[in-house]
VOKEVO-594661 format. One record per residue (C-alpha): x, y, z; residue in one letter. Coordinates in steps of 0.02 Angstrom, whole numbers, plus 50000, padded with zeros to 5 digits. Example, Ala and Ser with C-alpha at 12.3 -4.5 7.8 and 13.67 -1.06 7.14 Angstrom:
2
506154977550390A;506844994750357S;
END
This chain:
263
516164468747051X;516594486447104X;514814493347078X;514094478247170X;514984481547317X;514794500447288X;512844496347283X;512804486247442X;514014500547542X;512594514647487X;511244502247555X;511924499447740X;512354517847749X;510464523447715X;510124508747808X;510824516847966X;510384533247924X;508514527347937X;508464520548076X;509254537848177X;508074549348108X;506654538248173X;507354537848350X;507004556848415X;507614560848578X;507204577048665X;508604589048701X;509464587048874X;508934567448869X;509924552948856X;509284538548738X;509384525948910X;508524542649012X;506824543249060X;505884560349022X;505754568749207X;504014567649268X;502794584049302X;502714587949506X;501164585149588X;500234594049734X;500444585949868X;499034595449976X;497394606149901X;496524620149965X;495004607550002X;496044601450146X;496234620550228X;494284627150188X;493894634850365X;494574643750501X;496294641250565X;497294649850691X;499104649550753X;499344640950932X;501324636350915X;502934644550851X;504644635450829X;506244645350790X;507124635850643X;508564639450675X;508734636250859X;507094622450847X;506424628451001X;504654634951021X;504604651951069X;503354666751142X;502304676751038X;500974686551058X;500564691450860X;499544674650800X;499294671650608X;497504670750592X;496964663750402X;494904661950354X;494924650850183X;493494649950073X;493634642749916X;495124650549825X;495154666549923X;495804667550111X;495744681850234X;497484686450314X;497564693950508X;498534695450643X;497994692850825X;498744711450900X;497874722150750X;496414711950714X;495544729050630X;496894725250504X;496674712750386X;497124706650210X;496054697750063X;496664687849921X;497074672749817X;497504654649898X;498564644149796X;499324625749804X;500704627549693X;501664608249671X;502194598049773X;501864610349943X;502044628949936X;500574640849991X;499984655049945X;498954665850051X;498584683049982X;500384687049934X;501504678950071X;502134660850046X;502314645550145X;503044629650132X;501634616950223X;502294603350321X;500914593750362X;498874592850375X;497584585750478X;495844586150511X;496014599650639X;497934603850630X;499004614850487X;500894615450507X;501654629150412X;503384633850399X;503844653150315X;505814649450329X;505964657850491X;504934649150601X;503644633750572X;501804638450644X;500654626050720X;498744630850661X;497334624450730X;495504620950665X;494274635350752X;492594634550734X;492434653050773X;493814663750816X;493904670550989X;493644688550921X;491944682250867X;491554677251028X;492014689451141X;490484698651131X;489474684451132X;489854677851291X;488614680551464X;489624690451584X;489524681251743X;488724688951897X;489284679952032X;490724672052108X;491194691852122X;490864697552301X;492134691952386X;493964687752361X;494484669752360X;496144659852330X;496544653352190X;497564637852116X;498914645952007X;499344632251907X;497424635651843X;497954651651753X;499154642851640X;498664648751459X;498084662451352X;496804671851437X;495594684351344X;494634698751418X;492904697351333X;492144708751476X;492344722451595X;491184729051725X;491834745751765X;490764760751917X;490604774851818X;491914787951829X;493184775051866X;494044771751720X;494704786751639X;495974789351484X;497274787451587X;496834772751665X;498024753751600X;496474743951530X;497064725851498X;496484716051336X;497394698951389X;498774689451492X;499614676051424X;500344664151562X;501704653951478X;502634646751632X;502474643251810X;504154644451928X;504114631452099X;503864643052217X;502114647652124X;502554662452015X;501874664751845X;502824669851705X;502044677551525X;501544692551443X;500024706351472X;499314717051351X;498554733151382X;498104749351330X;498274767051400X;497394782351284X;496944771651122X;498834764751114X;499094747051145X;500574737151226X;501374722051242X;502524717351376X;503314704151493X;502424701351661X;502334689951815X;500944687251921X;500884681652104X;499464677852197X;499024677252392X;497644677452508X;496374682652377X;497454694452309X;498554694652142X;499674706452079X;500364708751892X;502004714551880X;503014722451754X;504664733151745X;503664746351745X;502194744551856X;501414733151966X;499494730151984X;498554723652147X;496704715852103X;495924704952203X;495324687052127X;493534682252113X;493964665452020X;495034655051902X;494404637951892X;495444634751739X;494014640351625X;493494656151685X;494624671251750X;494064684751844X;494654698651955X;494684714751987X;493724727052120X;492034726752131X;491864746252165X;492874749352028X;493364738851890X;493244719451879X;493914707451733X;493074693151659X;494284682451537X;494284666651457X;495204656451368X;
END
């Protein structure tokens, strides 16, 4: 009787002992615990092939958009990606782009976290401040020296709407008497108006650049009677204004030196 029941305790406890080694559960899991599942990308670099280039900035910690004059400028194609930056555009970096799950970029060493994509809109954010990027077909580098300077509309001074200046305006060229330009001379690259006051002053930034050295700095224009003047806390600049339709800036003097931006 003893060994019968001996017999039948032996068989339950291989019994269990069976059926535990055939359940294997992997360390840090829970028998009732799902195994976690691998993260997935949530974006790919087919979505950012092309030219993008940074039109918005928003402070993080403040969320308000602020000025800024140094655009991120990124060129994908395929897996590499060109790096610039709008105020030293000889400068520029070359490297790997990278997706890595579910929505951090990589572009040629510096890392983003991306927001959101559209056909013609990137939204970045680099823990400081989230950039807007927009879709380019050509950046406006490429284009400056492409475009027909104009040879009209420059004879006589006119007045101008200033609500048309609103924007970032770029020089893409000058039409200077020789002799009248010298090293010395301020020779402006772009204004960027960002605001407009009531009483019809413009608010933004100028840069310029005096013997090879280029600067960036706050400005305000006002404009009367065919005449505008650029001001800063250090100088002030009288030109007079040949046009600003909202596409097309110019001004200048004729005899000397005359302006032709766009936007």
């Amino acid at each position: 009787m003893l060994l019968k029941l001996f017999l039948i305790g032996l068989f339950i406890v291989c019994s269990l002992f069976s059926s535990n080694a055939q359940r294997v559960i992997r360390k840090g899991v829970t028998e009732n615990q799902p195994a976690k599942k691998t993260a997935v990308a949530q974006y790919s670099l087919s979505q950012l092939q092309g030219k993008w280039q940074e039109v918005k900035r928003i402070n993080l910690e403040r969320l308000e958009a602020i000025n800024f004059s140094d655009s991120l400028i990124l060129n994908f194609s395929d897996s590499k990606v060109e790096v610039k930056v709008a105020t030293s555009m000889r400068i520029s970096m070359t490297g790997d782009a990278q997706i890595d799950a579910p929505d951090i970029l990589s572009v040629a060493g510096d890392v983003y976290t991306i927001r959101s994509v559209s056909t013609n809109k990137l939204v970045i954010d680099d823990g400081e401040f989230t950039r807007e990027m927009q879709k380019k077909d050509q950046f406006y580098y490429e284009t400056l020296r492409k475009m027909p300077v104009e040879k009209d509309s420059v004879s006589v001074p006119v007045t101008i709407d200033i609500n048309n200046l609103k924007g970032k305006w770029l020089v893409y060229a000058r039409k200077a008497k020789p002799g009248s330009v010298t090293a010395l001379t301020p020779v402006i690259k772009s204004i960027e108006i960002n605001s407009i006051s009531a009483d019809g002053i413009a608010f933004g930034e100028i840069v310029y650049y005096t013997s090879n050295i280029s600067k960036i700095i706050s400005c305000k224009l006002v404009t009367k009677d065919g005449v505008i003047k650029i001001i800063t806390d250090k100088d002030t600049w009288s030109f007079n204004a040949y046009k600003a339709d909202g596409k097309e800036f110019i001004f200048g003097e004729t005899d000397k030196l005359v302006y032709y931006l766009k936007q």
